[in-house]
N, C-alpha and C positions, 0 to 999 in steps of 0.2 A: 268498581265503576271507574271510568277513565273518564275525561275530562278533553283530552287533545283534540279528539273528533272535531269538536264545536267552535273549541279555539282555531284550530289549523284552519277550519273552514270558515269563520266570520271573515267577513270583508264588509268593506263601507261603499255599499252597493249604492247608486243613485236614480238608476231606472226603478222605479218603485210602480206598485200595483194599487188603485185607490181600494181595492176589494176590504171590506172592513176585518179587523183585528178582531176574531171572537174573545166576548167577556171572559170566560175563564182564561185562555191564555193571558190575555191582559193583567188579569190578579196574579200567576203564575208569577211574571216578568215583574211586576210590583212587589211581590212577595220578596222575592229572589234579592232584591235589591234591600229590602229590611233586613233581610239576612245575613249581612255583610257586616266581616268586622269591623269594630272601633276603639278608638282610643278609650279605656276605661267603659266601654258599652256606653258611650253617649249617645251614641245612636242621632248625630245632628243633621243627618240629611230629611229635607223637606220633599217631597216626590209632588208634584200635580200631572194628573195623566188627561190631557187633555182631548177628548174625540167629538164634543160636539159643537154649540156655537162658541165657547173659549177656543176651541180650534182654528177657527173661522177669523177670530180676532187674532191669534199668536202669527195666523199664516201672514199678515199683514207686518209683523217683525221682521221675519225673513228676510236675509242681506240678497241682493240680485243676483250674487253666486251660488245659494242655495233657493232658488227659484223651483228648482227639484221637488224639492219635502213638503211643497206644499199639496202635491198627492197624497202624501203619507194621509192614511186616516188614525195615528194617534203620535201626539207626540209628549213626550214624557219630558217635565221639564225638574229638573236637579236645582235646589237650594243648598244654602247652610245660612246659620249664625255664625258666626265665627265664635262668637263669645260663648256657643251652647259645649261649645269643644275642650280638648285639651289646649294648655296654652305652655309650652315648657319654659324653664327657668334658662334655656340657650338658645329661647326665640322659634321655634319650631312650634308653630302651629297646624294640627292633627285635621282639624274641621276639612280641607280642601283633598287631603288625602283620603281621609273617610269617604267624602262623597263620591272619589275615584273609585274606591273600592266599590260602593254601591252602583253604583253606574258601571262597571264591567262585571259585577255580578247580573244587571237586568241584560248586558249587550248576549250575556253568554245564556242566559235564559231564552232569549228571543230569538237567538241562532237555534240552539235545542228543538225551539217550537220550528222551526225552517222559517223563520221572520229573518229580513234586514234589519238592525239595529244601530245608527247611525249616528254616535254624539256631535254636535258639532258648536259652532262656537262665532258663527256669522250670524247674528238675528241682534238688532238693536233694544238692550236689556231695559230700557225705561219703557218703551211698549210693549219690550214681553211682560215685565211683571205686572202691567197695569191691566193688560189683557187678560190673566191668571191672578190679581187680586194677592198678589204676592206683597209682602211689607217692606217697604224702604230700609229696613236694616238689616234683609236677608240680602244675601249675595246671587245671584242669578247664576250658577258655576257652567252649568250645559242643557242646550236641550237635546233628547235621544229621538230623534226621528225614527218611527219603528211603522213595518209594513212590508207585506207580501213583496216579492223580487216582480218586477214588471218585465215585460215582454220587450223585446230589440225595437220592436214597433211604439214600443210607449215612450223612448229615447228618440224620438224621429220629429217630440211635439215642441222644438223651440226652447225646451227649459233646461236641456243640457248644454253646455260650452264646449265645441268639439272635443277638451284635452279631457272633460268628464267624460264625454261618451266613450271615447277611446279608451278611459281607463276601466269600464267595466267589464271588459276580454281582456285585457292586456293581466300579463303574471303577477303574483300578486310577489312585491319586491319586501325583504326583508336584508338589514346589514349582517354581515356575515356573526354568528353565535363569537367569536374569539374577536370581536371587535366591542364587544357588549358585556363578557363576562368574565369575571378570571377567578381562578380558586385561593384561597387562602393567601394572598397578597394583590393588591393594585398593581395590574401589570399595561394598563389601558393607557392610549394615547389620548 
């Protein structure tokens, strides 16, 4: 089984389709995301997958640059405790990176599915968590805007910023591999 397909092809696609997210993918893309390793199997990520009137309420978080997602018809919102984590003896706490892991386990699930899977990190977290019933001592880390690819026509309705619209054709930019990784010594600027 390879794996690159999904990767290579995920982008953070903004023209989105309201067309609804069938139930079992939904579980699929949820599932995928529990399955993700963790420090000691703590397993601290909280998932709320939100597609109906809490929907309605989170689209109201949304920062005015992500004006976009509020097409999406689900969006999957990412917690932690911190305290539910590892906490190591040199300060490194595990919790944040956990829910990274789980959250690009569900992006590469919902690519799979041929879904846009979009974390983002623009929506004001005291009305997201009140709108999702989230607890004051869980951390709000991302929410994953997930949803069918929309049509050229459906970027034509005012919610994209031209440099958005443009960036949905435009190549999808990565830094060059030998700026990012080097073998058996730190060779990196």
């Amino acid at each position: 089984m390879e794996l690159m397909k999904e990767i290579s092809e995920r982008r953070a696609y903004r023209i989105l389709s309201e067309r609804p997210v069938p139930e079992d993918a939904v579980r699929r893309i949820l599932e995928a995301g529990t399955l993700a390793p963790s420090c000691y199997n703590n397993q601290p990520w909280r998932l709320v997958a939100a597609t109906g009137t809490a929907l309605v309420a989170l689209r109201a978080a949304l920062s005015e640059g992500n004006a976009w997602a509020t097409r999406a018809p689900l969006i999957v919102a990412v917690a932690v405790r911190e305290s539910d984590d590892c906490r190591l003896d040199d300060g490194r706490d595990y919790a944040l990176f956990d829910a990274g892991l789980c959250t690009m386990n569900m992006v590469i699930q919902a690519t799979a599915e041929g879904l846009v899977a979009h974390p983002i990190a623009g929506y004001n977290p005291k009305k997201a968590k009140a709108a999702l019933g989230i607890p004051k001592d869980h951390v709000l880390i991302t929410l994953v805007v997930v949803a069918w690819r929309g049509s050229a026509e459906a970027g034509d309705d005012g919610l994209l910023a031209p440099w958005q619209k443009e960036s949905e054709s435009s190549a999808r930019e990565r830094k060059p591999f030998g700026e990012r990784v080097s073998m058996d010594r730190w060779n990196l600027g």
